[in-house]
Structures are given as C-alpha cells and as structure tokens.
C-alpha positions as CSV (number, residue, x, y, z in Angstrom):
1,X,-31.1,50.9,-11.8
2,X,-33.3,49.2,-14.4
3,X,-33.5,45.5,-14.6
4,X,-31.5,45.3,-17.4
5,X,-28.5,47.3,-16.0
6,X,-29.1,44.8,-12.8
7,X,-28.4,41.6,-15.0
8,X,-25.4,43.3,-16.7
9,X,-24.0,43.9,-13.3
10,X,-24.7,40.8,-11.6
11,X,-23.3,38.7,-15.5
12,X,-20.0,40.5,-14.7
13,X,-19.5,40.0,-11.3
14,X,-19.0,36.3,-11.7
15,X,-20.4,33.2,-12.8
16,X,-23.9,32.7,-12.9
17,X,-24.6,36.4,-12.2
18,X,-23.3,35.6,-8.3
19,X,-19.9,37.1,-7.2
20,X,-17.2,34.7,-5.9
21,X,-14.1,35.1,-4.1
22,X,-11.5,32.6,-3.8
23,X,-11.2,30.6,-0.6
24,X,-9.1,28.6,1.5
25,X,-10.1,25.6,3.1
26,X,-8.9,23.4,5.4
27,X,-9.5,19.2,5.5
28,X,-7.9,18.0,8.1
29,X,-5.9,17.2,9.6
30,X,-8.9,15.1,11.6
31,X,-11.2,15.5,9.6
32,X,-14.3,12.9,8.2
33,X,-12.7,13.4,4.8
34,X,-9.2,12.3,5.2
35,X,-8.4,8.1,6.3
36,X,-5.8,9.2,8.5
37,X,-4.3,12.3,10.4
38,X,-3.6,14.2,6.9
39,X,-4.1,18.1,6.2
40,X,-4.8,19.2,2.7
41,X,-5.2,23.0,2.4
42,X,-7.8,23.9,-0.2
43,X,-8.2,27.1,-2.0
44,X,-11.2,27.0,-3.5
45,X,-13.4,29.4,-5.7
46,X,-17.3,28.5,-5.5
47,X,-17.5,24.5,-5.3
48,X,-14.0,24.4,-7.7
49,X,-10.7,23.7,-6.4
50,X,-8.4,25.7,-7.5
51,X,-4.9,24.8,-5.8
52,X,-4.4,21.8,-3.0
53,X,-1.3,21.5,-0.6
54,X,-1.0,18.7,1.1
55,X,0.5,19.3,4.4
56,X,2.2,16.1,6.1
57,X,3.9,15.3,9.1
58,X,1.3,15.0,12.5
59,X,2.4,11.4,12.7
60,X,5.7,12.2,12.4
61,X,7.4,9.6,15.4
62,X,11.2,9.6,13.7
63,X,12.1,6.0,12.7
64,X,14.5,6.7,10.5
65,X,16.3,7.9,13.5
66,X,15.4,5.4,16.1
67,X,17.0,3.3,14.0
68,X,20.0,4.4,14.7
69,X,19.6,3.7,18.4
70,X,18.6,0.0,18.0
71,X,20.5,-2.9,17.2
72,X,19.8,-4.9,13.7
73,X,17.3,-7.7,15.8
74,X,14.8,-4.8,17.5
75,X,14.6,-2.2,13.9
76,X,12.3,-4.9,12.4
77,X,9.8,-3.9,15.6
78,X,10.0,-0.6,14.2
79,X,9.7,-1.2,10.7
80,X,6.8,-2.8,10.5
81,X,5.0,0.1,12.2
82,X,5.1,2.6,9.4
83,X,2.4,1.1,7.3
84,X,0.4,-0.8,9.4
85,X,-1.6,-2.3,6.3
86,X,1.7,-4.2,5.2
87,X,3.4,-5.1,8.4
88,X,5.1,-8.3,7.2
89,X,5.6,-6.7,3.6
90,X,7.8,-3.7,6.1
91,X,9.8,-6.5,7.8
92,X,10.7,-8.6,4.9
93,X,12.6,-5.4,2.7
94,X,14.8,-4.7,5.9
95,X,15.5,-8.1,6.7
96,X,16.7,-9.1,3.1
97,X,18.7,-5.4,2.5
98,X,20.2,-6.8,6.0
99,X,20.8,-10.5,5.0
100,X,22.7,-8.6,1.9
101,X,25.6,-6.9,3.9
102,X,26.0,-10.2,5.7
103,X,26.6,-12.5,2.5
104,X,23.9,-14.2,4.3
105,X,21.9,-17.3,2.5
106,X,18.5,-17.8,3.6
107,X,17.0,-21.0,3.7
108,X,14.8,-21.7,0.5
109,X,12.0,-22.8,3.1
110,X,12.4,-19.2,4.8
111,X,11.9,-17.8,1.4
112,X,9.2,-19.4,-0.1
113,X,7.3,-18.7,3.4
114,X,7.9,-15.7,3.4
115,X,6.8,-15.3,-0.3
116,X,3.8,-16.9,0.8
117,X,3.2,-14.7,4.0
118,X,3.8,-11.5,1.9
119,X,1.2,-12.5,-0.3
120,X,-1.1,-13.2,2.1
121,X,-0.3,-9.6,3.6
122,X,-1.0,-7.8,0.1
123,X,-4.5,-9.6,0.2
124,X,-5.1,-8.2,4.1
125,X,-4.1,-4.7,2.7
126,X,-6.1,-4.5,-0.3
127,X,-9.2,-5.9,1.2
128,X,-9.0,-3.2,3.6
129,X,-8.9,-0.6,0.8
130,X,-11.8,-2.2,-1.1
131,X,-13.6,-1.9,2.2
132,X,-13.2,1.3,3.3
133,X,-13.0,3.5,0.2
134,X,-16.9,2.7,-0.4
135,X,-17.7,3.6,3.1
136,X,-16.1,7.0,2.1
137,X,-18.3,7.5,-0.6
138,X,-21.4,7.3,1.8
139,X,-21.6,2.9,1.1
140,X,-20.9,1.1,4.6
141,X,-21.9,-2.5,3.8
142,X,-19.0,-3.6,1.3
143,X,-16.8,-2.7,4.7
144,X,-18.7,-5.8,6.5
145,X,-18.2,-7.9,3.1
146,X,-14.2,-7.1,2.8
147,X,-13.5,-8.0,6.5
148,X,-15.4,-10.8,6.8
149,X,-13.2,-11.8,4.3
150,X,-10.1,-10.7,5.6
151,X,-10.5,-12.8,8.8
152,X,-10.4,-15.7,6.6
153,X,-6.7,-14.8,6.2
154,X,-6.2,-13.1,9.7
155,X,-6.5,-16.4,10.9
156,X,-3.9,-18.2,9.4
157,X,-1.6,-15.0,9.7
158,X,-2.4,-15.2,13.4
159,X,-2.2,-18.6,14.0
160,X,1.8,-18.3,12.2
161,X,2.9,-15.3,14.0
162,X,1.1,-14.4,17.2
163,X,0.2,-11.2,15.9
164,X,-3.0,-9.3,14.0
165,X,-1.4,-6.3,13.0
166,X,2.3,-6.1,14.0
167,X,3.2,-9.7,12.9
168,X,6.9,-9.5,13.7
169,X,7.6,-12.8,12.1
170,X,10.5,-11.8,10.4
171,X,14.5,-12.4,11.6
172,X,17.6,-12.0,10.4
173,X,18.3,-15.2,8.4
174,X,14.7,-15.9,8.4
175,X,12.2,-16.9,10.3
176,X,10.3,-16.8,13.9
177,X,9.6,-20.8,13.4
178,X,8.4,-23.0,11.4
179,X,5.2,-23.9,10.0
180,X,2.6,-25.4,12.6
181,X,1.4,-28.8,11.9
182,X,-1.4,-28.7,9.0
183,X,-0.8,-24.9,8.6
184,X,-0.5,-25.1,5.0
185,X,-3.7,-27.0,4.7
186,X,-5.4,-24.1,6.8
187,X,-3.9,-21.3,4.3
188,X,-5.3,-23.4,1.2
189,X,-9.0,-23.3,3.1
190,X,-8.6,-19.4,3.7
191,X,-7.7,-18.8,0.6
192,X,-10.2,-20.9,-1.6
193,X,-12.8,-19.3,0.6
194,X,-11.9,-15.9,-0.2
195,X,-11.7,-16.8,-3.9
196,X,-15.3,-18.1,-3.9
197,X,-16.3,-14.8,-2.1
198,X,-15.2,-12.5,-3.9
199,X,-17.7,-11.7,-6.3
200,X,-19.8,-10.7,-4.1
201,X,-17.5,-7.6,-2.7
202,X,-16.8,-7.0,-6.6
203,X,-20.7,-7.1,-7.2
204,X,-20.9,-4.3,-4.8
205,X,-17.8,-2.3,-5.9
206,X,-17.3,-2.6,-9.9
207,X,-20.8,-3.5,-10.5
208,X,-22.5,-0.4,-8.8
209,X,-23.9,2.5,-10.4
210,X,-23.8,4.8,-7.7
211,X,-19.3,3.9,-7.1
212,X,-19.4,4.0,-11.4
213,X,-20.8,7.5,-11.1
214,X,-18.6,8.9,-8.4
215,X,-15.3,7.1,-10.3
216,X,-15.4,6.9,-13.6
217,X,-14.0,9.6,-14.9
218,X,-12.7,11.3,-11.9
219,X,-9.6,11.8,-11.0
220,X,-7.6,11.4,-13.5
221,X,-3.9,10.6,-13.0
222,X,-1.8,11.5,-16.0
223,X,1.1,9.3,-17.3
224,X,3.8,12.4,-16.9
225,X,2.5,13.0,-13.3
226,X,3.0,9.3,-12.5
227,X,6.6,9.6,-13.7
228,X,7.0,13.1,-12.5
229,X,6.2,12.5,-8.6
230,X,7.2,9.2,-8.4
231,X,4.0,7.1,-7.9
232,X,4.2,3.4,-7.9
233,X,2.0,0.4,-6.8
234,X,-1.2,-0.1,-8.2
235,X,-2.3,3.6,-8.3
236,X,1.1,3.9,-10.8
237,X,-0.2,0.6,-12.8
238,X,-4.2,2.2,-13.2
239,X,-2.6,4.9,-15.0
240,X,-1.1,2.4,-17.4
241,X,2.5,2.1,-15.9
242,X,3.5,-1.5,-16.5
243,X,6.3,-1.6,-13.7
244,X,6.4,-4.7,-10.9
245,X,9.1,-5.4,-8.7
246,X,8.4,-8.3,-8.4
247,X,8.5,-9.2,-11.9
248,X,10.9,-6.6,-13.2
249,X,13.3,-6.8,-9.8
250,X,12.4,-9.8,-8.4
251,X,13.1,-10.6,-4.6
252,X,12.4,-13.6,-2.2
253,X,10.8,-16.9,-4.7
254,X,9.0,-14.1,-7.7
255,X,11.6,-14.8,-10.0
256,X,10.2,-18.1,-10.4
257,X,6.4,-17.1,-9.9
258,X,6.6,-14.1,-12.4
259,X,8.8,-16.2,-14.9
260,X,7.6,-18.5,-17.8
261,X,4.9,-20.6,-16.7
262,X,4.1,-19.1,-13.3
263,X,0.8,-17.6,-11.7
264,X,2.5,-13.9,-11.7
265,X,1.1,-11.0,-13.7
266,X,1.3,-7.7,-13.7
267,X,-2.6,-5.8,-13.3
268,X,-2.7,-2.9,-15.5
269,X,-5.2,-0.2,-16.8
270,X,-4.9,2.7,-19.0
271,X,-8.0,5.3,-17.7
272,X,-6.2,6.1,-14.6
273,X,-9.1,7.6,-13.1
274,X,-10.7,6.3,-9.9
275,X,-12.7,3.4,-10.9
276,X,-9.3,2.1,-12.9
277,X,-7.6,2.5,-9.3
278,X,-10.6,0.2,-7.4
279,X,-10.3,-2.3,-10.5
280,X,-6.8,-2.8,-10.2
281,X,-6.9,-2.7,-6.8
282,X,-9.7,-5.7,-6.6
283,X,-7.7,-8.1,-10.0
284,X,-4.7,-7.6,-7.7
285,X,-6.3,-9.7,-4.6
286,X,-7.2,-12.7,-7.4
287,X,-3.3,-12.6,-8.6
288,X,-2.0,-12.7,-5.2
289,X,-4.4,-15.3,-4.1
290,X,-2.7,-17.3,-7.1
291,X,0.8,-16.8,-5.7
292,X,-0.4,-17.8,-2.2
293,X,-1.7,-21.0,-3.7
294,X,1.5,-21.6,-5.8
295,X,4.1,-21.4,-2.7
296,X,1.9,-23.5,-0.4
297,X,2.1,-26.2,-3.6
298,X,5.9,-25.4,-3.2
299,X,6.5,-25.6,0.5
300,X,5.0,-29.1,0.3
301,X,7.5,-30.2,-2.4
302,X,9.9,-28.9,-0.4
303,X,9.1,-30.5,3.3
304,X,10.8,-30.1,6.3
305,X,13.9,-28.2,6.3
306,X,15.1,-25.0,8.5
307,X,13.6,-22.5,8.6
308,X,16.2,-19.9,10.1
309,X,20.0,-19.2,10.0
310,X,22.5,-19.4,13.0
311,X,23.5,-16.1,14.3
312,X,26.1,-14.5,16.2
313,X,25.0,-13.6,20.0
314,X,26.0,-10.0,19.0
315,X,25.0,-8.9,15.0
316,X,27.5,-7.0,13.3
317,X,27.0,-5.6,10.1
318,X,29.5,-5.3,8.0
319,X,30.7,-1.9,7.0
320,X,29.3,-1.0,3.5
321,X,26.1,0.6,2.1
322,X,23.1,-1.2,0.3
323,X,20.0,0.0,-1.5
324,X,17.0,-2.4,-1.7
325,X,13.4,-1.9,-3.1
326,X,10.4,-3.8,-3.1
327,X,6.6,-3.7,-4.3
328,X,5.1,-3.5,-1.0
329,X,0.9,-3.4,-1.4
330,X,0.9,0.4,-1.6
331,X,4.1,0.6,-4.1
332,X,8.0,0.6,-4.2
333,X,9.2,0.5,-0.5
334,X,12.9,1.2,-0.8
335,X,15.3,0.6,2.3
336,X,19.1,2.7,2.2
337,X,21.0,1.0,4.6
338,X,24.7,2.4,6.0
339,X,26.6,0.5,7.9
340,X,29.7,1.1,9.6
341,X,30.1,-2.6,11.1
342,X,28.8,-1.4,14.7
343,X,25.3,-3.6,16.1
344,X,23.0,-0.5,14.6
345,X,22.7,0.9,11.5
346,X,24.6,4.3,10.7
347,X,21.7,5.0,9.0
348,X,18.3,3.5,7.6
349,X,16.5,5.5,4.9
350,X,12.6,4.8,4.4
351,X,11.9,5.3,0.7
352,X,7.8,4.9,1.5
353,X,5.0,4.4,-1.4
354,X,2.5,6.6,0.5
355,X,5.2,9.4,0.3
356,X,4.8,10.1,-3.4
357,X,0.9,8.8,-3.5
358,X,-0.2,11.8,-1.4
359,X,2.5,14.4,-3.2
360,X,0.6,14.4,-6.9
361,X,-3.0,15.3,-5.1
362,X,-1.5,19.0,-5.8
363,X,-1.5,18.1,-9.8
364,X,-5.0,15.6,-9.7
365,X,-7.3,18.2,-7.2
366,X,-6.9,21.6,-8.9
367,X,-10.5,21.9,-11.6
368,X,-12.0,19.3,-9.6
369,X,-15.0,20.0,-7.6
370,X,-14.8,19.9,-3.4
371,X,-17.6,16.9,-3.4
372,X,-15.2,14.9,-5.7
373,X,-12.2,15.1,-3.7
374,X,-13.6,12.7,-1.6
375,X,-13.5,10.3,-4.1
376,X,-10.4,11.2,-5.3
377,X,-8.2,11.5,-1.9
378,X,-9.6,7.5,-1.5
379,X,-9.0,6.4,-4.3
380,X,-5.0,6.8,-3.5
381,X,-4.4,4.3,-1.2
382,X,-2.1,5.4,1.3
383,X,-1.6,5.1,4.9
384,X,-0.5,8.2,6.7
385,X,2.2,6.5,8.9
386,X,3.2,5.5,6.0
387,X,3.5,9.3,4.6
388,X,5.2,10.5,7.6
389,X,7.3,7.8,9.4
C-alpha cells in the first residue's frame, strides 16, 4: 500500500486519521471525581462524551419510610439528615408543614430566630461549596480560606444548639430554648467578620484565571432544561430563572425581609454556565449575611418573649394532608405530609433539590469533553443524601 492509499485509509477510519470506538465508562460510585457516593455511567467516544446516566441510590437509608414509624417529635432527627449541608434549613420545612395541620401559632420570637438561624445555615452551606468545588479542580487552598470562615458561624450555631452538623434545634411550636445571654452580639461579630473576609475567598474564586478558564463557558445549563427537569436554587437562578421562595412564597419572617424596603434580593445570572453557578453561589453568602444582620436588629426590638408553644404530652396531628415548600440552600425542598390524626405521619414525602440537580447532568454532559465533567458535576451543588434519602 502506498503512502497515499495509507492516509486515505487511516482519514476514514475516524477522526484525526485514528479509529475510535465508543466506550462506556464508569465514575463512581467512589470515585475521586464524584463529592459523594454517586455513579454516573459514561459512554464516551475518544475524550467526548457522548451519553451520561446518572445512576442514584447507594445511600439510599428509607426516610420517607421511617417516618412513618416515628412520632411527629423524633422525624425532625431524621429530617435533618438528608442534606447534611442544611440541617436546620431540613428541620424548619417539617416543623412549619407540621405547625400547619395543628392551626398552631408560633411565637414571632421563634420565627424570627429561626429566620435568623436558617440564614446562618445557607451561609455554612454555601461556604462549603465555594470551598470544595476549587479543590476539585486541582486548587486546595480556597478550602482552608472558606472554613476558616465558616467556624466564624459554626460557633455561634454551636453555641445555640449543641450541635455542628445535626443541629436539632427545631420543635413543634418552636424552639429548643432561647437565646443565651449576649448571643446576638456573638452572631453580629461572626457575621461582620465573615463580611470583611470575604474578598479574599472571592479573590481566589472569581478573580482566578486558572477557575475562569475551567468555567466560563462550560457547562451550560439551558433555560428549557431548567424548567424541564425541575432545577431550582441557585443553579436554577445562574441560568437566569428569577424564582425565590422566599420572596415569591414567603415562609417564617421573608415576607417582611423580601418586601419593600428590606435587605432581601434575589441573585440572578443569565450565562448559566459554571462560573455563573460559583458567582451566584458566592453574591448569595453577602445577601444572606444581610438577612442575618436584619433579624438580629429585629430580635432586639422584640426582647424577651417565648420562645416555644405548649404541647400536648402525646402529639396528634390532625387528620388532613398539606404540601409545603421551601428555598432550602441547594433549592425548593418540598415536604407532602398525610395525616390521619394517629402520633406519626401516614406519610411524609421528601420533594429534595439535589434530586432534580443531579437528573439534567444527562442533557448538560453529552458534547462535553471527560476532563470538563469535572468541572461540571461540581459546579451543581448537591449533596448525595440529599439525592437519595
């Protein structure tokens, strides 16, 4: 064969005069790639993806049916488990789709602390996010600058509830306690702290050229996608979906923070690739940092005042059903309950953010290229006990 009938060969056999054959890969489900115990199973041809399946369900541990077994006091152990980044955020939507089929009227002090506690949570989880998708992409000293802050606010959170991780400050009708003597003071110091800090994450994040390479441009999530799947949170609002909760369904004190005149806004960008994901992401700790500063200014105007409501030594639901959602860190967390007026719910559906976050991978990976969905499977922000339950 002359050289000439060699190139014609080789230019038909594939790209670059080299042969390929499509391939299926597997990442995960442990796997350096994936933050958490998720599978995705690629099928690849050369370094191009050409379908991804994520496959779910190795931390599957059944909540929605332990639930069942418990009585309306020990779910809120349970439901703070599923995304351990927003433990308090978990606790608050049962507690108040509970409160609901009680007819039950929290005290305003409950619900501005908890406002304020929720807050603090969303700061807690986004940190850890701003942190650790970096240290994906090959960067490990933002991870040092992000929790360093978030032990500023671990404190405080620690010093209300007892708790790191699991908080389990939440009851029916309100709260654990009340607020220790010069708490409030301790929150303002955390949080002003923070605030002063945070350039210096951002500096590292938005202002490097080795994250703007590996993000800009990549990963593009589609408007139709967005709606199609069901994606929410701040992943929803990078692709230019202007839809908060708590502004547009407001729960606990937002009403009056989103309304005329308050700190509340609503982060929004229209790239939706993964550098619009981290910039949303990091604008969204300075709002909340606002809200946390506007309830402390509230829970002082307030003063002392309970903090919890009365209950019965045996909690019985009334029989009815209720639907409840709210804009947990990750997205909408919505919360079926069915009651049939026993001590345990009938049933408790998890509606989870992470659920639908993971699902549209299948529409974002396919004509990327295997080194950038790395990038991309960080930039989404989930947790996987939050994908399972």
């Amino acid at each position: 064969m002359s050289t000439r009938d060699l190139d014609v060969s080789l230019g038909a056999a594939g790209v670059g005069g080299v042969s390929t054959t499509e391939m299926v890969l597997n990442i995960g489900p442990q796997h350096p790639a994936t933050h958490g115990v998720l599978r995705l199973r690629l099928t690849v041809d050369g370094e191009r993806i050409i379908a991804a399946e994520p496959v779910i369900g190795y931390m599957h541990r059944g909540a929605e049916k332990l639930f069942e077994v418990r009585d309306y006091r020990q779910i809120l152990v349970l439901a703070n488990r599923h995304d351990w980044l927003s433990a308090f955020n978990n606790e608050v939507g049962v507690a108040l789709t509970v409160e609901h089929l009680l007819g039950m009227e929290v005290p305003e002090r409950a619900t501005w602390t908890r406002t304020l506690l929720s807050e603090l949570g969303r700061v807690l989880n986004h940190l850890m996010f701003l942190g650790s998708y970096p240290l994906e992409l090959g960067a490990i000293t933002p991870m040092f600058y992000s929790f360093r802050e978030r032990e500023e606010l671990q404190a405080v959170m620690e010093e209300y509830s007892g708790g790191r991780m699991h908080y389990m400050a939440n009851r029916v009708g309100g709260l654990l306690h009340d607020l220790p003597e010069g708490w409030l003071d301790r929150v303002d110091a955390a949080v002003e702290q923070v605030r002063e800090r945070m350039p210096e994450l951002e500096s590292m994040l938005l202002g490097n050229e080795i994250v703007l390479a590996r993000t800009r441009g990549v990963g593009v999530l589609e408007m139709a996608d967005v709606l199609a799947y069901g994606v929410s949170g701040p992943i929803a609002r990078a692709s230019g979906l202007d839809v908060d909760l708590r502004r547009d369904e407001p729960y606990l004190a937002y009403a009056e923070l989103f309304g005329e005149g308050g700190p509340g806004r609503v982060v929004t960008r229209e790239e939706g690739d993964c550098y619009a994901r981290l910039e949303v992401l990091s604008e969204q700790v300075h709002v909340s940092l606002d809200l946390a500063r506007a309830c402390t200014e509230r829970l002082r105007e307030l003063g002392p005042g309970p903090y919890d409501t009365r209950l019965p030594k045996v909690l019985k639901v009334p029989e009815g059903a209720h639907y409840l959602a709210t804009e947990n860190p990750l997205g909408f967390n919505g919360y079926h309950l069915v009651s049939r007026g026993d001590k345990a719910p009938h049933r408790l559906k998890l509606r989870s953010a992470s659920f639908n976050n993971v699902q549209v991978l299948r529409e974002m990976l396919p004509g990327t290229v295997v080194a950038d969905m790395v990038a991309i499977l960080g930039s989404m922000f989930f947790v996987v006990g939050d994908v399972d339950r």
